[in-house]
C-alpha positions in Angstrom: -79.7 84.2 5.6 -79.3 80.4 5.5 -81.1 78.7 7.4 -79.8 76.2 10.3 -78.4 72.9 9.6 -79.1 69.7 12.1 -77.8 66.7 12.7 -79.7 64.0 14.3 -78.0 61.5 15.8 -79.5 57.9 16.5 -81.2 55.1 15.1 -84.0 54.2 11.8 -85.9 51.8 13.1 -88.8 50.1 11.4 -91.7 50.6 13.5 -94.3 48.1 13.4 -97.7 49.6 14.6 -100.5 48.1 16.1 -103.7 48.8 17.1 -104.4 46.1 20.0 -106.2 47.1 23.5 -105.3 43.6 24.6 -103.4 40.3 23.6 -105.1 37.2 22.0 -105.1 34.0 23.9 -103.6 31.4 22.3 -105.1 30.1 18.3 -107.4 33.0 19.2 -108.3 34.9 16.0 -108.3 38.7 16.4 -108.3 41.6 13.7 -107.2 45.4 14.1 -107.8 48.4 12.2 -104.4 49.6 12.1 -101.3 47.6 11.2 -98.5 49.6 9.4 -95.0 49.4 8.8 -93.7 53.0 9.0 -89.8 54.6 9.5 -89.8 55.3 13.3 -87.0 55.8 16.1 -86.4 59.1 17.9 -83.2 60.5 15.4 -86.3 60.2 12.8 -89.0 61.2 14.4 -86.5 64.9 15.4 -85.6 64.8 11.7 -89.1 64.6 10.2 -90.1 67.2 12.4 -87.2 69.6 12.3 -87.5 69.4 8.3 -91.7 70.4 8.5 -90.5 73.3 10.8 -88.3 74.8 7.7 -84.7 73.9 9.0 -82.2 71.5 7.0 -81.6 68.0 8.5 -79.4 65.2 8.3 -79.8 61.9 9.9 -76.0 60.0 11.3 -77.3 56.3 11.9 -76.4 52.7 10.6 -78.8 50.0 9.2 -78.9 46.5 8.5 -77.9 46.0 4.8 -79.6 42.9 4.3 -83.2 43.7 5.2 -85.6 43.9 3.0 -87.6 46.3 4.5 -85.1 48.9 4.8 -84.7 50.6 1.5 -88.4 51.3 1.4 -88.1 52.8 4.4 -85.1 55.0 3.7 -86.8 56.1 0.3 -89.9 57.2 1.8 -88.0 59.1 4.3 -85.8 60.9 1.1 -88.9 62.1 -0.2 -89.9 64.1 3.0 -86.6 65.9 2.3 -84.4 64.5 5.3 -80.6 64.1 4.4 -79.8 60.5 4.5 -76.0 61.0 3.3 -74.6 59.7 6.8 -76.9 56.8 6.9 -74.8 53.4 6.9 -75.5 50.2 5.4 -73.5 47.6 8.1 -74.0 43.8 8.1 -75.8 43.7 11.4 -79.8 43.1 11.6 -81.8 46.2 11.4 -82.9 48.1 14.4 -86.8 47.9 15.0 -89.9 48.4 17.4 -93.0 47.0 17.4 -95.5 49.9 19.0 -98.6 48.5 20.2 -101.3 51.1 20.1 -104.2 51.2 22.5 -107.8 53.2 21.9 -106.4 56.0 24.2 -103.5 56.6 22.1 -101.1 55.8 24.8 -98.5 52.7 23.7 -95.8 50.1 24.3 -92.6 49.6 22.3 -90.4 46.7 21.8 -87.4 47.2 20.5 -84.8 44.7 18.7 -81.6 47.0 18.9 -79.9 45.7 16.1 -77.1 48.0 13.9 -78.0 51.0 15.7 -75.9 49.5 18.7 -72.8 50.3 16.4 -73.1 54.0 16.3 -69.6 55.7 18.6 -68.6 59.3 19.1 -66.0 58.5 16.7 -68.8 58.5 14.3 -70.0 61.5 15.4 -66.6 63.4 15.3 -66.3 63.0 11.5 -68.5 65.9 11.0 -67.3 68.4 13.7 -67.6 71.8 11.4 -70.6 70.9 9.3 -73.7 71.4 11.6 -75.4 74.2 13.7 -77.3 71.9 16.0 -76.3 68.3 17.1 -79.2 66.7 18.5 -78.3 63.5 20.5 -81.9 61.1 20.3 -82.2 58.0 22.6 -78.4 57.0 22.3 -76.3 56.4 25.9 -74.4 59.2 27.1 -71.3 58.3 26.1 -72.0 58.6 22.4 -72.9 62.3 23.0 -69.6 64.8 22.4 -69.9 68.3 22.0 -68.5 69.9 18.6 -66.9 73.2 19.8 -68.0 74.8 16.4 -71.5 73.8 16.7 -74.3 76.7 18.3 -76.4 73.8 20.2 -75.5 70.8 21.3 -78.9 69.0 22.7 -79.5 65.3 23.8 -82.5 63.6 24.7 -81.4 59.9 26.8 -84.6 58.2 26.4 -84.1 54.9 27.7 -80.6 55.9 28.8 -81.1 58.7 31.4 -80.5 56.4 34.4 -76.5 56.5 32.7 -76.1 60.6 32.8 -73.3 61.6 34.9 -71.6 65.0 36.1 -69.2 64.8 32.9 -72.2 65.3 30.5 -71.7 68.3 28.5 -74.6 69.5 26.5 -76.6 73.0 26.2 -80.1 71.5 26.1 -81.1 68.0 28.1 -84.3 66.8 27.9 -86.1 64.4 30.1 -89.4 63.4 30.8 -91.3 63.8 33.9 -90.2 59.7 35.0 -87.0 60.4 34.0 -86.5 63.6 35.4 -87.8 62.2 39.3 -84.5 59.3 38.7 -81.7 62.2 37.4 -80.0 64.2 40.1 -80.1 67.4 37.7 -77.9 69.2 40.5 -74.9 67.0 39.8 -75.2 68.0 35.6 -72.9 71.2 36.0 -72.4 71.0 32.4 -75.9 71.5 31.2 -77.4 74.8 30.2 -81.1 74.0 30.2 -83.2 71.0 31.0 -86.8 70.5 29.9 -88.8 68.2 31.7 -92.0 66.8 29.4 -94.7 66.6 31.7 -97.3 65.4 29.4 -100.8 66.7 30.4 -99.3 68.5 32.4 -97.5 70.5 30.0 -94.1 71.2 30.5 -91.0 72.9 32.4 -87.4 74.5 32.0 -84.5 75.1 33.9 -81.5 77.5 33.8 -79.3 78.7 35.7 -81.2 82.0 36.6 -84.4 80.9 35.5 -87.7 78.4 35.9 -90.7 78.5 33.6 -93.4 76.2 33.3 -96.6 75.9 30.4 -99.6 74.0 30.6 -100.4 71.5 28.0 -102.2 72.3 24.6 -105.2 70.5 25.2 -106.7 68.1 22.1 -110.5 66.7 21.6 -108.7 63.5 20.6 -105.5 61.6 20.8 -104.7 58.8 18.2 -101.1 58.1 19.2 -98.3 59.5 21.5 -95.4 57.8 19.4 -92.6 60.3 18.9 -94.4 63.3 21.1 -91.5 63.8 23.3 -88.8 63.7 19.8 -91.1 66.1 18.3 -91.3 68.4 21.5 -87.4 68.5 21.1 -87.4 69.4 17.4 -89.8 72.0 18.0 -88.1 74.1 21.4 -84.9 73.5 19.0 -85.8 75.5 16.0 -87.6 77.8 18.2 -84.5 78.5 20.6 -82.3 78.6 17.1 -84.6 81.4 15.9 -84.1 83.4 18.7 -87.6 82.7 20.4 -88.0 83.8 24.0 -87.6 80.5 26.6 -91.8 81.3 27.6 -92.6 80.8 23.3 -90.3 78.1 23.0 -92.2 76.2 25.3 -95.5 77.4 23.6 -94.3 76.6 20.5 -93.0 73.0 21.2 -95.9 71.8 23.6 -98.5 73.1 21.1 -96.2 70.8 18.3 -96.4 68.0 20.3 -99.8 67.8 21.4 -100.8 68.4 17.4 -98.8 65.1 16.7 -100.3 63.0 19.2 -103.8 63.8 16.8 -102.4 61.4 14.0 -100.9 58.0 13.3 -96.9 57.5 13.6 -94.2 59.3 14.7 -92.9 61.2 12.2 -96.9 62.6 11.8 -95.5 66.2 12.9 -97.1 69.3 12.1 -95.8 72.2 10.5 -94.7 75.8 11.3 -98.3 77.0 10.4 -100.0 74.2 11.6 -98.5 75.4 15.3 -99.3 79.1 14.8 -102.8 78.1 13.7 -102.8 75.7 16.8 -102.0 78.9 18.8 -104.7 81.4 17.7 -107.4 79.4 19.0 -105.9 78.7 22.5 -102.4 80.1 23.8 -100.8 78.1 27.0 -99.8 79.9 29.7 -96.9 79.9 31.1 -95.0 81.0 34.5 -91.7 81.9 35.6 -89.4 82.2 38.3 
């Protein structure tokens, strides 16, 4: 049997990382332990981990031809194994974050845009036919089109959720718990699930018959939350593709998550046995309604 085929749609970014619990005044010296250039931005950070998982990927997203930093970037993500055919080279400056870490693991991105604000639905269209799952990461809503022949259709709005509207039309939306408490999910007639990332408090999903809700995988340590919700997404994904039960997804993908928060970057996911290992020692529980 062959296994799925994804598409992640959305930006590379070069993520700049650092470690830095406060800002230096000014002329003030101040040294870190951490300060690495890594590929980042939620279409990667799904990729990475939909590829560790065992599924095929392919990332649709545009970059700036005339950094220099790119092509390193775009290399080390070919090794990991993710399909960079429908990666772009446009003259436009490269899309990238800086993510400043702090001892608790939690952090703060700024983002420079760049050539990722060039990605369209037309874009998209090109490759109606080719891909099981579509997976929409952190672009506004009016980029995300379903392809009829696809079997899930899943978009995750980042900073975009306060743009969702009745006319979206997607089988999985995912939010986060801030996100969630801004979205009037009873006006989204046209989506079949939404999962609400709650964090340490685990997380929930909603059908239309259904409600369940897990607890968080609890971890001694947590180096940094970049990419936690994208791997979450990745993870529920290949779970609901493999015919996993809606209670295991939610195992599965909050046990996935909370493993990636345990190392540096985003694309730092774990793999299929990493997760079951995970879940041998402590199982989540989860209830539904």
């Amino acid at each position: 049997m062959l296994k799925p085929i994804h598409l992640s749609v959305g930006r590379i970014n070069i993520d700049v990382i650092v470690k830095l619990d406060r800002f230096p005044q000014p002329d003030e010296p101040l040294s870190t332990d951490i300060l690495e250039i890594q590929p980042g931005g939620a279409a990667v950070n799904y990729a990475t981990a939909v590829n560790k998982l065992g599924h095929s990927v392919k990332i649709l997203a545009k970059v700036g031809k005339d950094s220099l930093v790119i092509r390193p970037i775009l290399e080390k993500l070919a090794e990991t194994g993710v399909g960079l055919d429908y990666v772009e080279e446009v003259n436009a400056p490269q899309s990238m974050a800086l993510i400043l870490l702090r001892s608790d693991g939690k952090v703060s991105i700024v983002r420079k845009l760049g050539s990722s604000l060039l990605l369209s639905n037309e874009d998209v269209r090109k490759y109606f036919g080719m891909f099981d799952v579509i997976h929409f990461a952190s672009v506004p809503p009016e980029i995300v089109i379903r392809d009829p022949s696809s079997k899930l259709i899943s978009y995750d709005p980042g900073p975009n959720s306060g743009k969702l509207n009745s006319e979206l039309d997607v089988d999985i939306l995912y939010l986060n718990e801030k996100e969630s408490n801004s979205v009037n999910i009873n006006n989204l007639r046209k989506v079949n699930l939404i999962v609400i990332k709650m964090g340490e408090k685990g997380a929930r999903v909603i059908s239309q018959d259904k409600e369940c809700e897990v607890e968080a995988y609890k971890v001694d340590h947590v180096i940094d939350t970049t990419g936690a919700g994208d791997v979450f997404d990745a993870t529920f994904n290949y779970a609901y593709m493999e015919g996993y039960s809606l209670e295991e997804s939610l195992r599965l993908a909050v046990t996935s998550s909370a493993l990636k928060i345990t190392k540096l970057g985003g694309t730092s996911s774990p793999t299929l046995s990493e997760i079951l290992n995970a879940l041998k020692s402590y199982t989540p529980s989860v209830y539904c309604k």
